[in-house]
C-alpha positions as CSV (number, residue, x, y, z in Angstrom):
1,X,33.0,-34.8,-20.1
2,X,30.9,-32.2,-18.3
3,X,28.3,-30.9,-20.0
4,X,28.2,-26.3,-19.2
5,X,25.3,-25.9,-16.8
6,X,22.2,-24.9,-18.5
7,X,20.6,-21.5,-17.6
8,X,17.2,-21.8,-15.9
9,X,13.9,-20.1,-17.2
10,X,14.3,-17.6,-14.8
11,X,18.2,-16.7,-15.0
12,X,17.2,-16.1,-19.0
13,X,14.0,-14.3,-18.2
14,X,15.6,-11.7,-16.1
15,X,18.9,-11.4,-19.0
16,X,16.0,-10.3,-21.2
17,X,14.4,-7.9,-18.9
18,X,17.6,-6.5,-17.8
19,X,18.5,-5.9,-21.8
20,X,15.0,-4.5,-22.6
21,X,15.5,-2.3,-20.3
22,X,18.6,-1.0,-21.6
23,X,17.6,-0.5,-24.8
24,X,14.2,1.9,-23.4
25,X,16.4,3.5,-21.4
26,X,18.5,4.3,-24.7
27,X,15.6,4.6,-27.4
28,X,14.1,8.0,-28.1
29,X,11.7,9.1,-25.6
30,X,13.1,6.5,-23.2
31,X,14.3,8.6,-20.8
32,X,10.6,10.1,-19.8
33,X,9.6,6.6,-19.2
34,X,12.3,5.5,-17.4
35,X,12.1,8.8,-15.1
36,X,8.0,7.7,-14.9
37,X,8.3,4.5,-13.9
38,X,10.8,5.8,-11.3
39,X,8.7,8.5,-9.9
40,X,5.8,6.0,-10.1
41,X,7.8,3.3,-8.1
42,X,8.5,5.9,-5.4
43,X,5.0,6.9,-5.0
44,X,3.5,3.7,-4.6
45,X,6.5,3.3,-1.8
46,X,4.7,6.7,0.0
47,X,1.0,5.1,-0.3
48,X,2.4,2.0,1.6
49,X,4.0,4.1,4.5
50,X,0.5,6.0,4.5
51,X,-1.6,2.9,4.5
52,X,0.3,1.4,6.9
53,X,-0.1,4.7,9.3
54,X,-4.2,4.1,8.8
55,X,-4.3,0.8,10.8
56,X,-2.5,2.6,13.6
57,X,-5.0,5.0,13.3
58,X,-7.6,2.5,13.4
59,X,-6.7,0.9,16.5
60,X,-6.7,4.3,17.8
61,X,-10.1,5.2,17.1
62,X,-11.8,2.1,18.0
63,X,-10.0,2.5,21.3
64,X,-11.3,6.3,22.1
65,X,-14.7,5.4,20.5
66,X,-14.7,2.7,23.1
67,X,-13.3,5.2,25.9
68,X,-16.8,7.5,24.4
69,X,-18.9,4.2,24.6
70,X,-18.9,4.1,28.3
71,X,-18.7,7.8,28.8
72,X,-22.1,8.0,27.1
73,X,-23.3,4.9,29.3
74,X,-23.7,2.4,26.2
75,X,-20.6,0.0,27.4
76,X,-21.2,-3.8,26.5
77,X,-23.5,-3.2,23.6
78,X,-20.8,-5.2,21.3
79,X,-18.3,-4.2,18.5
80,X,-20.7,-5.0,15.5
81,X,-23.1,-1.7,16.9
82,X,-19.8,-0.1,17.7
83,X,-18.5,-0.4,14.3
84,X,-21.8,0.7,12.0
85,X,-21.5,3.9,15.1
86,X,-18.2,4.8,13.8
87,X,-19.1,5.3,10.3
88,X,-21.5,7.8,11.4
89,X,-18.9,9.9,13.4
90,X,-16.3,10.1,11.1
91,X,-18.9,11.3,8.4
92,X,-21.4,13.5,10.8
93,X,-18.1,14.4,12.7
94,X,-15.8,15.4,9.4
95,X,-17.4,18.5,9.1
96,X,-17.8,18.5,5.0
């Protein structure tokens, strides 16, 4: 005879999960949660667009403070003095 196939850990893990979250969703105050979580989950999706926009932005800047580099004659003096440089702009330059 064949024996019913057995349920992994995982299949039964996620049965529970899917159940607990039913029941929040209907307990008292469960709604609030549920519309947290949801408004949590799609700010946390914004943050990654943004931080994914920074290394763009980056790229960017290192290019055009390399571009300055040469205009101000100081071309070949290496990234490391080119990257302690920057952090002086974008503070001195911010104008806070």
């Amino acid at each position: 005879m064949a024996r019913p196939r057995q349920r992994n850990f995982v299949e039964r893990l996620a049965d529970v999960g899917e159940e607990a979250i039913q029941k929040i969703g209907s307990a008292p105050g469960g709604d609030r949660l549920v519309a947290a979580v949801n408004t949590m989950r799609d700010r946390v999706d914004e943050m990654q667009k943004r931080m994914r926009g920074l290394e763009t932005l980056e790229k960017r800047l290192t290019s055009v403070e390399g571009r300055l580099d040469k205009l101000e004659g100081k071309g070949g003096s290496g990234s490391s003095a080119r990257g302690s440089s920057s952090t002086t702009r974008k503070r001195s330059g911010s104008g806070s």
